[in-house]
C-alpha positions in Angstrom: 0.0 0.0 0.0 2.9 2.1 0.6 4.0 2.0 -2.9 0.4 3.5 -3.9 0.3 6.2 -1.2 3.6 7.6 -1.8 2.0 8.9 -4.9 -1.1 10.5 -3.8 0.4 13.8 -2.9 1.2 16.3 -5.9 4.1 18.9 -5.3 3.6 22.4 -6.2 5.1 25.6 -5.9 3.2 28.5 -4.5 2.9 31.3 -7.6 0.5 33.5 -5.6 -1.8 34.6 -2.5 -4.5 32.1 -3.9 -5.1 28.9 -5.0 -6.8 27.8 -7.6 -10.3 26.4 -7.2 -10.4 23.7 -9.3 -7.1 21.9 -8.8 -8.2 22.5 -4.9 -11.4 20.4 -5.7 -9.3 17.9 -7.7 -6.9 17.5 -4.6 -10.7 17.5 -2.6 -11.5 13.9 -4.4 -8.4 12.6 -4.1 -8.8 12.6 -0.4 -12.1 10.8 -1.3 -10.2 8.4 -3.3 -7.6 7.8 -0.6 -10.7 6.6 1.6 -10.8 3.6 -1.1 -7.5 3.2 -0.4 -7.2 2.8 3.0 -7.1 -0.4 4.4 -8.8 0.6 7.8 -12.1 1.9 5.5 -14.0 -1.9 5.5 -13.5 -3.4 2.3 -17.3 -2.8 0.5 -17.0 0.9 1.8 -13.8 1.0 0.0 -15.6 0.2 -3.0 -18.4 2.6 -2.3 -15.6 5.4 -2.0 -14.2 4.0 -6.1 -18.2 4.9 -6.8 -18.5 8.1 -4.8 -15.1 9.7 -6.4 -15.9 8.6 -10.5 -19.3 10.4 -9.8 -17.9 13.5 -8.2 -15.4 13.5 -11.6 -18.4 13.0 -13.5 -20.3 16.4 -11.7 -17.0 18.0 -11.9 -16.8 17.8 -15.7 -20.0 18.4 -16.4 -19.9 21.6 -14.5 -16.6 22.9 -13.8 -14.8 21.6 -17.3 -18.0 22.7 -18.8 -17.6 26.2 -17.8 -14.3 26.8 -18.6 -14.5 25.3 -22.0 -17.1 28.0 -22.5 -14.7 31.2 -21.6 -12.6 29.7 -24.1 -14.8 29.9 -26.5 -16.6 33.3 -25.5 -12.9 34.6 -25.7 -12.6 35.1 -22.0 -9.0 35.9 -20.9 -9.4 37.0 -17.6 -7.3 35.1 -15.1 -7.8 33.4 -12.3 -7.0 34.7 -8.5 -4.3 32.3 -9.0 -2.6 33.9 -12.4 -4.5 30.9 -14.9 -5.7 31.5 -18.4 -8.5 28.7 -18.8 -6.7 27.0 -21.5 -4.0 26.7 -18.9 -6.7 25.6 -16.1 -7.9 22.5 -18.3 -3.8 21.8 -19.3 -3.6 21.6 -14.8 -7.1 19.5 -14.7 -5.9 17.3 -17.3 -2.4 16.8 -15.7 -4.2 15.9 -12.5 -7.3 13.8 -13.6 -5.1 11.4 -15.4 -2.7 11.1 -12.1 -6.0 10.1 -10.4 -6.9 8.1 -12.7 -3.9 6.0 -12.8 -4.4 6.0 -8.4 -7.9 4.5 -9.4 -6.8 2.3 -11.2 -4.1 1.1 -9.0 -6.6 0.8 -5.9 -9.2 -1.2 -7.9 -6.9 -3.8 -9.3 -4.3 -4.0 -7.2 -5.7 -3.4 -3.9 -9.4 -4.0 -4.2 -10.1 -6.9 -6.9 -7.7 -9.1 -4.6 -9.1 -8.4 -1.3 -12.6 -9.0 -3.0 -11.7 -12.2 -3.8 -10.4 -13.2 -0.4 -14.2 -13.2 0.4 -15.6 -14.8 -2.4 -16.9 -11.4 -4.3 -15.1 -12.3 -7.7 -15.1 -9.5 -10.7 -14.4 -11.2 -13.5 -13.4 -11.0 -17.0 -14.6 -12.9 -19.9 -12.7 -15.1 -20.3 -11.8 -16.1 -16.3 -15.3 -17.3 -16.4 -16.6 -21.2 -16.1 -18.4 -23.1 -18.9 -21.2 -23.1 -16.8 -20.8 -19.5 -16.3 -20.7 -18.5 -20.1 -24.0 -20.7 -20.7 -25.2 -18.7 -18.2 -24.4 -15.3 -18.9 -25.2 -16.0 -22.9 -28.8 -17.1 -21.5 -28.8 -14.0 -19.6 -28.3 -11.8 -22.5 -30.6 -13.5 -24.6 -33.5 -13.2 -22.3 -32.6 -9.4 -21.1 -29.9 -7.7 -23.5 -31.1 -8.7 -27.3 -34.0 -7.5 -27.2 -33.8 -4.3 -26.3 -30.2 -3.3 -28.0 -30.0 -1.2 -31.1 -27.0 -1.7 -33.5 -26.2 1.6 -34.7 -24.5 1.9 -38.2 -22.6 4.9 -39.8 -22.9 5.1 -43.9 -24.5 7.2 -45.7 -27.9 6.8 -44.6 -27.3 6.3 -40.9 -25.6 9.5 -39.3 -23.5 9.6 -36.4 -25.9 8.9 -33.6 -26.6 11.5 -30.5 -24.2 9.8 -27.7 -26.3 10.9 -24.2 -24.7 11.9 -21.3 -22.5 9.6 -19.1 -24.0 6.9 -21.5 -21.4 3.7 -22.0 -21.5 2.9 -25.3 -19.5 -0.2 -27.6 -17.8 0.8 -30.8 -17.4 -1.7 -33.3 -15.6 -2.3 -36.5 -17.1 -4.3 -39.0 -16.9 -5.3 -42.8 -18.7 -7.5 -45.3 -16.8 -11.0 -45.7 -16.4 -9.6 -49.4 -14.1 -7.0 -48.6 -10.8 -6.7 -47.3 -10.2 -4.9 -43.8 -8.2 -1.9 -44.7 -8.3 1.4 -42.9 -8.3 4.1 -45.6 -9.8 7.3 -45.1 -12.8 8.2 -47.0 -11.6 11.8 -48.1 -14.3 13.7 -45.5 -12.1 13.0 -42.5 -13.2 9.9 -41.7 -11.2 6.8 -40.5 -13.3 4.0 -42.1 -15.2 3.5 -45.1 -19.0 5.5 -45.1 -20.4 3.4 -48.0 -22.9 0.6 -47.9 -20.3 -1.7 -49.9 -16.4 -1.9 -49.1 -14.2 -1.2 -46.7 -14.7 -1.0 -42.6 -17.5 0.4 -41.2 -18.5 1.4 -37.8 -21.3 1.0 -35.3 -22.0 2.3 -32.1 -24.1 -0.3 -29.3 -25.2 1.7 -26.4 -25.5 0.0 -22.7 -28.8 -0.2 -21.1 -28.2 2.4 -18.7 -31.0 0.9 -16.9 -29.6 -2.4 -16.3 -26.4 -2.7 -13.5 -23.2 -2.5 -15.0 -22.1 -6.1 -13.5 -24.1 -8.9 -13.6 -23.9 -11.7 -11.3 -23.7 -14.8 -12.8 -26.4 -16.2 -10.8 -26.4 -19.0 -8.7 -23.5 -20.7 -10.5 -21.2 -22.4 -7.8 -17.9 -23.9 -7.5 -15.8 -25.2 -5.0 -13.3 -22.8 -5.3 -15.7 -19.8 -5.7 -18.3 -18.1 -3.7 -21.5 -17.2 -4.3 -20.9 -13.6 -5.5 -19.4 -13.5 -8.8 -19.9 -10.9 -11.5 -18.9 -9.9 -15.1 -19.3 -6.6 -16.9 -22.8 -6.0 -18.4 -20.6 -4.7 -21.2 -18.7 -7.7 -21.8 -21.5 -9.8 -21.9 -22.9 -7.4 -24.9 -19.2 -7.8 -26.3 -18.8 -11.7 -26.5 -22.1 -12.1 -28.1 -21.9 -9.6 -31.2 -22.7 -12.0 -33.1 -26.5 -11.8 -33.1 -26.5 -7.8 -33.9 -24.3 -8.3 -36.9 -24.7 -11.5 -38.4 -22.7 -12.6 -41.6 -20.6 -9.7 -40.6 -17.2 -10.3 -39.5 -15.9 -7.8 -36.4 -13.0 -6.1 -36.5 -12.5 -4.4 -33.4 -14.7 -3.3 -30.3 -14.2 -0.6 -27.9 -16.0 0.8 -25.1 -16.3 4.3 -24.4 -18.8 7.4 -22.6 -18.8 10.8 -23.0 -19.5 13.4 -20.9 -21.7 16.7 -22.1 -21.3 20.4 -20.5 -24.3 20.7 -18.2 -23.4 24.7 -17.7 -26.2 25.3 -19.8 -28.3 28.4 -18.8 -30.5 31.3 -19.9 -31.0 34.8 -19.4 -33.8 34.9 -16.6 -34.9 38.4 -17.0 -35.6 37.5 -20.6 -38.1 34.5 -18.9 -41.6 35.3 -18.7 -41.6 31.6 -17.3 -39.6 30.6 -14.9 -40.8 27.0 -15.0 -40.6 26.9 -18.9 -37.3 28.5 -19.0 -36.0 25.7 -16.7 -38.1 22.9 -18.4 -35.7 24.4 -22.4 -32.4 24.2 -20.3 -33.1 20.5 -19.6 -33.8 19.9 -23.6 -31.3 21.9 -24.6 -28.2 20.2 -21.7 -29.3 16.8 -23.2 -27.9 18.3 -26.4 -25.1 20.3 -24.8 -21.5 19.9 -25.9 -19.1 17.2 -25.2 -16.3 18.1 -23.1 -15.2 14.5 -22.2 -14.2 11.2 -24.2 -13.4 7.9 -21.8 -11.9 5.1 -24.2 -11.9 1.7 -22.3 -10.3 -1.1 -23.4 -6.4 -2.1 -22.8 -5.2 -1.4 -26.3 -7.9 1.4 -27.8 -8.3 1.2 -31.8 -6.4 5.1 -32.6 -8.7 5.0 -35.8 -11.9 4.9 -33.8 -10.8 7.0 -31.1 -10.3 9.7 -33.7 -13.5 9.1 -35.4 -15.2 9.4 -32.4 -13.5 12.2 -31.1 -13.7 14.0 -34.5 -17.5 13.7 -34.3 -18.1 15.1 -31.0 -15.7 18.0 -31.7 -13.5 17.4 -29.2 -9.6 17.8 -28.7 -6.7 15.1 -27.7 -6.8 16.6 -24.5 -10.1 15.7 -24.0 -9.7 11.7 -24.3 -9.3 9.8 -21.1 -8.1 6.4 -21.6 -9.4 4.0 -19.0 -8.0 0.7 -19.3 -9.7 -1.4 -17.1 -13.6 -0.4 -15.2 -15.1 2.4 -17.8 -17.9 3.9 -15.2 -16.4 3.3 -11.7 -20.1 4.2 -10.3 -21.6 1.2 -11.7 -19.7 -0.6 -8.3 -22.3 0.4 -6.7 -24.3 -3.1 -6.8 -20.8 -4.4 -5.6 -21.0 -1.6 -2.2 -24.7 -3.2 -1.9 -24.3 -6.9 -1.0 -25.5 -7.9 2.1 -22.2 -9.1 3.6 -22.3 -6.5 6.6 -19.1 -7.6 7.9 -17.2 -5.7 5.1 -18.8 -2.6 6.1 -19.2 0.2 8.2 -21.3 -0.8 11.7 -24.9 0.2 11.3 -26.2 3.4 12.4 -28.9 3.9 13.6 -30.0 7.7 14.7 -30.6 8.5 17.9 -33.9 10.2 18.9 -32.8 13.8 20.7 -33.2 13.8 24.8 -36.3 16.3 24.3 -38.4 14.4 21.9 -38.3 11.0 23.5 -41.8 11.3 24.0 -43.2 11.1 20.4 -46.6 12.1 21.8 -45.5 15.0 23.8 -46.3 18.3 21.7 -43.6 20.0 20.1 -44.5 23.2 19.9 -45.0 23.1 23.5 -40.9 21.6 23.8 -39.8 24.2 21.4 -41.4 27.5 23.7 -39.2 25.8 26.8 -36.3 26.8 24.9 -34.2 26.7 21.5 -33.5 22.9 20.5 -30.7 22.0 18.1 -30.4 18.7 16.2 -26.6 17.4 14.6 -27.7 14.9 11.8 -27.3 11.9 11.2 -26.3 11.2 15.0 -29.7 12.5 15.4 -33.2 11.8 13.7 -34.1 13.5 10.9 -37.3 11.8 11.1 -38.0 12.5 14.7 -37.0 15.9 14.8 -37.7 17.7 11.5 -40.3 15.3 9.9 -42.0 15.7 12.8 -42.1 19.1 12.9 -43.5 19.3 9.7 -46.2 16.5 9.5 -47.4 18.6 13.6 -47.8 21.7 11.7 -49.7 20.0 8.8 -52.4 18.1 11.3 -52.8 21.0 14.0 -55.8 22.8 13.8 -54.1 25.5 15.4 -51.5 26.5 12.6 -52.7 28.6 9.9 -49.6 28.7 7.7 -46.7 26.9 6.9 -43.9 28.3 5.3 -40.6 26.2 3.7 -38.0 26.2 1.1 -37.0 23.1 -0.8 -34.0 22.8 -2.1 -33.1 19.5 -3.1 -36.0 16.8 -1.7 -36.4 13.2 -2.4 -38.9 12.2 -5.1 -40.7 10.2 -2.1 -40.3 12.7 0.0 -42.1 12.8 3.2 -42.7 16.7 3.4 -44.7 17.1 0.0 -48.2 15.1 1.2 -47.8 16.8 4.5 -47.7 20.0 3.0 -50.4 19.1 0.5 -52.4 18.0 3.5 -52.2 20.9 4.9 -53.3 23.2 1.7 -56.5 21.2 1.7 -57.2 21.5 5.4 -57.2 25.1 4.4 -54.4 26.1 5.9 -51.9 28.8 3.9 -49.1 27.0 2.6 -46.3 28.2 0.9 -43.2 26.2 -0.7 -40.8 27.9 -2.6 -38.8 25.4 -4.8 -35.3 25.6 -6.3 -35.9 25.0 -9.6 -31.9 25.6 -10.5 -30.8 22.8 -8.2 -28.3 21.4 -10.0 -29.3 18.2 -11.6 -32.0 18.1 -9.2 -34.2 20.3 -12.1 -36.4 17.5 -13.6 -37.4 16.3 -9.7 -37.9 19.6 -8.6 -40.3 20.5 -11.7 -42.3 17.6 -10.9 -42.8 18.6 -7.0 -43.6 22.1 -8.0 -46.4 20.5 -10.3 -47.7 18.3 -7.6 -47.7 20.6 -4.9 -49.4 23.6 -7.5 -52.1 20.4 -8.4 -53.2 20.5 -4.7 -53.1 24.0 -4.1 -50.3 25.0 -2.8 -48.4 28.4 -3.3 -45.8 27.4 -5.0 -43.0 30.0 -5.9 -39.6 30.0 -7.3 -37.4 32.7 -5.7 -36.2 35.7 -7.4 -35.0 36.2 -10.7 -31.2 35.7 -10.9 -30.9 34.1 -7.5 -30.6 30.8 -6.5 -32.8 30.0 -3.1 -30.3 28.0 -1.4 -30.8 28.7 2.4 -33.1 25.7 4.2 -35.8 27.3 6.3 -39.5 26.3 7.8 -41.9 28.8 9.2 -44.5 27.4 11.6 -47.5 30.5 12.3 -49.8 29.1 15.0 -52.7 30.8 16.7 -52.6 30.5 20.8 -53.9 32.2 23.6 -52.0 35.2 23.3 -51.7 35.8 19.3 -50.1 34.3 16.5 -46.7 32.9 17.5 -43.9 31.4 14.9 -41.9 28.4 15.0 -39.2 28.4 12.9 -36.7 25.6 11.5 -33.5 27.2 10.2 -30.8 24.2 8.8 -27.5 23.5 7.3 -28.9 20.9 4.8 -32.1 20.0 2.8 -35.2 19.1 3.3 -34.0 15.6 2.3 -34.6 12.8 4.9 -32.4 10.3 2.7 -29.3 12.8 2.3 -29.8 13.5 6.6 -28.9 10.0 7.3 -25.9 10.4 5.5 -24.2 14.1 5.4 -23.6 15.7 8.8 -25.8 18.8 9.6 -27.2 21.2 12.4 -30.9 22.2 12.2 -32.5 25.0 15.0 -35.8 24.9 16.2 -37.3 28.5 18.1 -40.0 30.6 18.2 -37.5 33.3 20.0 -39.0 36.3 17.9 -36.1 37.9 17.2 -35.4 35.2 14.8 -39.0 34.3 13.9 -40.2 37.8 13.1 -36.7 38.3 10.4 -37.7 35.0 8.8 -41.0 35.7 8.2 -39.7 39.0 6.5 -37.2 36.4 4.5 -40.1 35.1 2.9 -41.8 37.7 2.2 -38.7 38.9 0.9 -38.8 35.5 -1.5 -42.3 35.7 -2.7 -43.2 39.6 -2.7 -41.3 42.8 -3.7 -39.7 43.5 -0.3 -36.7 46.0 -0.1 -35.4 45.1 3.3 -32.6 45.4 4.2 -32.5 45.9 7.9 -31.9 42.2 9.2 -30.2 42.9 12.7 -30.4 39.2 13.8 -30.2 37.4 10.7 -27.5 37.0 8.3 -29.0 37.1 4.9 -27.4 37.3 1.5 -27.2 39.0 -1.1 -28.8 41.2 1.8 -26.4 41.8 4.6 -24.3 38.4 5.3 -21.1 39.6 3.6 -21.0 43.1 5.7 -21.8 41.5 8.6 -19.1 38.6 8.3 -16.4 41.5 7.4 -17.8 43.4 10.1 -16.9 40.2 12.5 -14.1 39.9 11.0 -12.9 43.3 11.7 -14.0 42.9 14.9 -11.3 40.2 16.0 -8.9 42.8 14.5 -9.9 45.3 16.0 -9.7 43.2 19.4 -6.0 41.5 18.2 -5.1 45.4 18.2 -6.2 46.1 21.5 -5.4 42.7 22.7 -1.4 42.9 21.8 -1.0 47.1 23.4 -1.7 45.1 26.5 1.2 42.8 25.5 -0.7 39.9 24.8 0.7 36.3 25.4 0.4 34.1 22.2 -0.5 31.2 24.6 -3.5 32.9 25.7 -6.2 31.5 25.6 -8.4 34.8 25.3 -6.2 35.8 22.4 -9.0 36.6 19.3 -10.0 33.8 17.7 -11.9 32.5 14.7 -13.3 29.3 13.9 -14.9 28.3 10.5 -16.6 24.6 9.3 -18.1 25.0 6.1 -17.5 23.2 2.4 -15.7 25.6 0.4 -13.7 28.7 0.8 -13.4 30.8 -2.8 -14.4 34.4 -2.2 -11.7 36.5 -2.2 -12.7 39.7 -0.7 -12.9 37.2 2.8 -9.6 35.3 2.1 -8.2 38.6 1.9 -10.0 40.0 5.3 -9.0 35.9 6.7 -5.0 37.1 5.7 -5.3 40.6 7.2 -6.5 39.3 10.7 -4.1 36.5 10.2 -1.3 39.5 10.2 -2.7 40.9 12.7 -2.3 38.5 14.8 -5.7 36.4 15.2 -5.7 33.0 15.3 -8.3 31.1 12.3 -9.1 27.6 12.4 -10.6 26.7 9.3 -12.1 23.2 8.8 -13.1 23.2 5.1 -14.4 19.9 4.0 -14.2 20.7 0.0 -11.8 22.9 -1.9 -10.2 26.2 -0.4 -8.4 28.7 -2.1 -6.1 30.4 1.0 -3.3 29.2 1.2 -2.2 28.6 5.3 1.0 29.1 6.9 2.6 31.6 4.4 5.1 33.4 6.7 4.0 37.0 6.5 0.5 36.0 4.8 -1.2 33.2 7.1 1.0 32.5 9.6 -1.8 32.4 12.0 -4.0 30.3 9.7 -4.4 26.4 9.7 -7.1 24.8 7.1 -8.0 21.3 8.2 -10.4 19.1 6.1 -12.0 16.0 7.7 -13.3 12.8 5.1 -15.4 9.9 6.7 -18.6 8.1 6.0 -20.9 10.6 6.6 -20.7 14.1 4.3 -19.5 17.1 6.5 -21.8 19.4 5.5 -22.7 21.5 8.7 -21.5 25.5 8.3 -20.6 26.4 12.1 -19.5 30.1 12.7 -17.0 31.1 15.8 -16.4 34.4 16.8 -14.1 34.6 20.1 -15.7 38.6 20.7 -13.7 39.0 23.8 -14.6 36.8 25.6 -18.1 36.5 24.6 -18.3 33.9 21.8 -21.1 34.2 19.3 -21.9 31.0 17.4 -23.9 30.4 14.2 -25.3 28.0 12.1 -26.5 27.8 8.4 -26.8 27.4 4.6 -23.7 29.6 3.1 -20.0 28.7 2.5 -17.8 31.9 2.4 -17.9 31.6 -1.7 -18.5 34.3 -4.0 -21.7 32.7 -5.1 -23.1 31.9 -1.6 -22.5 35.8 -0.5 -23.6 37.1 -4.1 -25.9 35.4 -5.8 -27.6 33.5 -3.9 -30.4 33.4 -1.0 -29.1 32.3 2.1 -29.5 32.3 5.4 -27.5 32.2 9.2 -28.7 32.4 12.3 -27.2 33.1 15.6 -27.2 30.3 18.6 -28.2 32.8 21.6 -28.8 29.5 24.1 -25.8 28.4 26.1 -25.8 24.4 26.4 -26.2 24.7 22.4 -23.4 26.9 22.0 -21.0 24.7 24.1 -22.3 21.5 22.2 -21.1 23.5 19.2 -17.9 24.8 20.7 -17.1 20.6 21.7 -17.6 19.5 18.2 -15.4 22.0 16.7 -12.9 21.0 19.3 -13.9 17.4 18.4 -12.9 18.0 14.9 -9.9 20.6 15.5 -8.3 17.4 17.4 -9.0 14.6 14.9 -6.1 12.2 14.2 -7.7 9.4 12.3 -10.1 11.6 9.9 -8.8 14.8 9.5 -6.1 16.2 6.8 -3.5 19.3 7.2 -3.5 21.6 4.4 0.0 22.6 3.9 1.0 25.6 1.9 1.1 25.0 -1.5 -2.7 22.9 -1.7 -1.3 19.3 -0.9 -3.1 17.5 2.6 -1.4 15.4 5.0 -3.6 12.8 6.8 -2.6 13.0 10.5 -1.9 9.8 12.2 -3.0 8.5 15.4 -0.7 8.6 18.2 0.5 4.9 19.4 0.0 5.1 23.0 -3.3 6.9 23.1 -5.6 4.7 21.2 -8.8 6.9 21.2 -7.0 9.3 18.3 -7.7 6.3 16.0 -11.9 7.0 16.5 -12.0 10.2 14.3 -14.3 12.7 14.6 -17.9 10.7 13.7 -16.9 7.4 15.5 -16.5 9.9 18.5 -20.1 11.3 18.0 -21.9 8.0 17.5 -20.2 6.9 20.5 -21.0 9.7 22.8 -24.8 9.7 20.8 -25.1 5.7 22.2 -23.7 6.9 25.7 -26.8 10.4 25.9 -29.3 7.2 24.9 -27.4 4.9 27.8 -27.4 7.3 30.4 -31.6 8.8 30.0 
């Protein structure tokens, strides 16, 4: 493993101040990757991580490579903070996929394949399979494969076919028993003959992307196998070619995918239709440009590849050779077997000390005092679900009030809500319909909420409603009171039992009264802009995190004319959890108090673009990132204030986009016990030695290592939670 390891950490020398955001992302999944490759991760988990990282790489190229492809060709030369021109960017991405790649590939067939096999899960090739086997799998095709594949051919009256998105596809070359197989062009730039007589000709299979991309080969047994043993869906289609193109004689097969820009948008103010504009970008992304070629295969046919390549307009730098699994993702019905000993221990959330009693009413909990919920250590489904299907049932609340984000299509929330609309009650969702990828679910809830009556809005034009917020208006004895639900993470019950987030239940009104104003603000024509509890962007989260910022200056000043000790432990300090760091305006503020003196502590899940411990620069400045089974997620906010530490929770990263163009929304933890429970997970975190990763100075990580003789640092961060999660249950 050593071998493998030794090459998972890229050297590069610092050129400026910042770093640049997409090689940070790239170095991002590559800590992701490294959870495939470490042997403490249990062995199906490690597979799951193979999955996790080729669909991040699929969401980055989609989006990311997408985008700068398109400021190439608008003619953008701005640079990035970091001095890049974009051709130069996708030269750096390139250099750094394939070096991932190649880690990939070493971890699944090297490391994983083998240890699979140790248990009896076998992935096998063609021709490593039994006689048995082969009857098998060609019976298998038969009765699911043949009849639903379409041979594709190219000649003059068959174009190139449309390739979909992240489709896997077979290309083949073929030729009439008549002719002889020679390779010469056409004299329109192709590599093999276009007519219906003579020379090679090509056609393009594509997979079912329906099916599982590895079959198991039933219950075919032997006494040196296991039970589990799979081949690729897409050998299966290879081998038995035959019956697509009989009489024909094949050539040469190769598989491949491509990958189409998904950065496809529209001028909103043009819109008179939100819905409809939405509803065109999904057409038209179908359609969108290629920006990536995978080529599978050990030895790829260089005559296809360019034909291919040539069609879909695409450069050399755009081909990815994968020689072994094509779509990594497709291991996901490996992660799934039921053999739970290969995997993490099951979790099971616990139900919060306050809401043991499910009968007890919640409203009635939540006027005792502020609760606060950490998911997925805590219900989702106890706690927020709950919360939600109360307010649809009582007879006593006359309006609801809740952004959706990104929500499962069988999401509980959307017939409690509907419910509620035909109890009479006022119910108003306002749903993302710009949630990337999410659009085509997000449409249909909209519909179906709109169907039963339901106010259904979709933000303001040019934003993006990101923040996650409920608002609960309830007539009791002394006037309409509002319970509020302000989150980290969606309204998304399957993504809470696996990402890691902080949700705050309150009716105190000076919270409650400001959100009600935040939705008006999202479904009228407010002009507010006097939020003095709330942070809310575009509104007034950016001045009042520089204000906060300045702030710990401003105290670092005062704090060193009184000749400050650097051990102290009242010296300023900041402390930041959140996914990405990007905007500049705060890296820049983040490097100022660093000068000044003020110690920051920022743990930054995702990609980060300040560079830490640049003498001068960020000497005071340590970025830690923390990978595990669960998703950190959470956004915590820390602000020493002399003594008097002020905490908050919410929806925005400090990125340009999250501060700018976007709706989003913090709140402030006023209620002690919650602010210490936040302050001991940060600490929690901050003194990870199993999970947690060092950003050094110029972008790489360094995985700390547990210390020998104190055998809790091998926990990490979320095996520490769940264990002191079972003790709270243990000790009620």
């Amino acid at each position: 493993m050593n071998d493998i390891l030794a090459t998972i950490r890229p050297t590069a020398e610092p050129a400026s101040d910042f770093l640049n955001r997409d090689l940070s992302w790239l170095e991002f999944n590559r800590r992701v990757l490294h959870e495939a490759l470490d042997e403490r991760t249990p062995l199906l988990e490690r597979v799951g991580f193979l999955s996790i990282f080729s669909s991040n790489l699929d969401e980055f190229f989609q989006k990311r490579v997408g985008n700068i492809k398109g400021q190439i060709e608008a003619g953008i030369t701005v640079p990035t903070p970091d001095g890049l021109s974009a051709r130069e960017q996708l030269l750096a991405i390139r250099r750094s996929v394939q070096d991932l790649l190649r880690l990939q590939l070493d971890c699944y067939s090297r490391m994983i394949v083998p240890a699979l096999a140790q248990h009896k899960v076998h992935l096998l090739n063609w021709d490593e399979l039994t006689d048995d086997e082969r009857v098998y799998a060609q019976q298998y095709y038969q009765k699911n494969l043949f009849p639903i594949l379409t041979p594709l051919a190219v000649d003059p009256g068959h174009p190139f076919p449309f390739i979909s998105n992240l489709s896997m596809s077979l290309g083949i070359m073929l030729r009439h028993p008549s002719e002889r197989g020679d390779f010469s062009d056409d004299g329109n730039g192709r590599n093999y003959g276009r007519g219906a007589v003579g020379g090679i000709q090509f056609a393009r299979i594509k997979v079912p992307q329906m099916l599982p991309l590895w079959v198991r080969l039933g219950d075919v047994r032997r006494s040196d196998g296991g039970p589990y043993r799979f081949v690729k869906l897409r050998d299966l289609i290879r081998h038995n070619l035959d019956d697509l193109f009989p009489g024909m004689i094949i050539e040469d097969v190769m598989s491949f995918r491509v990958t189409r820009n998904a950065e496809v948008e529209r001028d909103e103010g043009e819109a008179e239709d939100l819905l409809e504009l939405i509803e065109q970008e999904l057409r038209d992304r179908k359609f969108a440009d290629a920006v990536r070629l995978e080529i599978g295969g050990s030895t790829p046919n260089p005559r296809m590849v360019n034909l291919i390549r040539e069609e879909l307009d695409l450069e050399d730098c755009d081909v990815y050779h994968m020689p072994d699994v094509l779509d990594y993702s497709g291991l996901g019905v490996i992660h799934d077997l039921n053999l739970p000993q290969l995997k993490y221990e099951p979790w099971t959330p616990t139900v919060p000390p306050r809401l043991v009693d499910a009968e007890a009413d919640m409203f009635s909990i939540i006027r005792g005092g502020d609760l606060m919920v950490h998911h997925p250590y805590e219900s989702f489904g106890s706690s927020v679900e709950r919360f939600i299907r109360l307010a649809a049932r009582d007879p006593k609340v006359m309006a609801i009030k809740v952004t959706l984000y990104r929500t499962g299509a069988d999401s509980p929330f959307i017939p409690e809500l509907i419910r509620a609309a035909e109890a009479g009650k006022q119910v108003v969702a306002l749903v993302e319909l710009k949630a990337r990828f999410d659009e085509e679910r997000n449409i249909r809830v909209a519909q179906t909420l709109e169907k039963a009556g339901v106010h259904v809005v979709y933000g303001i034009v040019g934003l993006k409603t990101h923040t996650k917020v409920a608002a609960i208006v309830r007539q009791e004895a002394d006037g309409m009171r509002v319970y509020a639900h302000v989150g980290t993470g969606n309204y998304n019950p399957k993504t809470a039992s696996l990402y890691t987030d902080f949700g705050l239940f309150t009716c105190n009104p000076a919270i409650t009264s400001e959100l009600i104003d935040l939705f008006i603000y999202l479904t009228g024509h407010s002009r507010k802009r006097d939020f003095a509890t709330l942070l809310v962007a575009p509104i007034n989260m950016r001045d009042r995190f520089v204000q906060m910022l300045d702030r710990e200056i401003a105290y670092c000043d005062a704090w060193k004319q009184r000749g400050g000790d650097p051990n102290d432990p009242n010296r300023p300090l900041i402390i930041a959890k959140f996914n990405s760091l990007e905007d500049k305006k705060i890296c820049e503020k983040l490097y100022e108090a660093s000068r000044c003196g003020v110690r920051v502590k920022l743990i930054v899940r995702g990609f980060c673009c300040l560079r830490p411990g640049v003498a001068g620069l960020s000497d005071n400045i340590t970025v830690t990132s923390v990978i595990g089974r669960f998703l950190e997620h959470s956004r915590i906010y820390y602000f020493h204030n002399a003594g008097s530490p002020e905490y908050y929770i919410g929806s925005a990263d400090w990125m340009y986009r999250n501060l700018n163009s976007r709706v989003e929304c913090v709140t402030p933890i006023f209620d002690a016990p919650l602010q210490a429970r936040l302050k001991h997970i940060l600490e929690v975190m901050l003194a990870d030695q199993r999970q947690a990763w060092d950003m050094q100075t110029d972008g790489r990580y360094v995985q700390r290592q547990p210390t020998p003789d104190k055998p809790e640092t091998a926990l990490g961060t979320q095996k520490v939670l769940m264990d002191e999660a079972r003790r709270d249950v243990a000790a009620r």
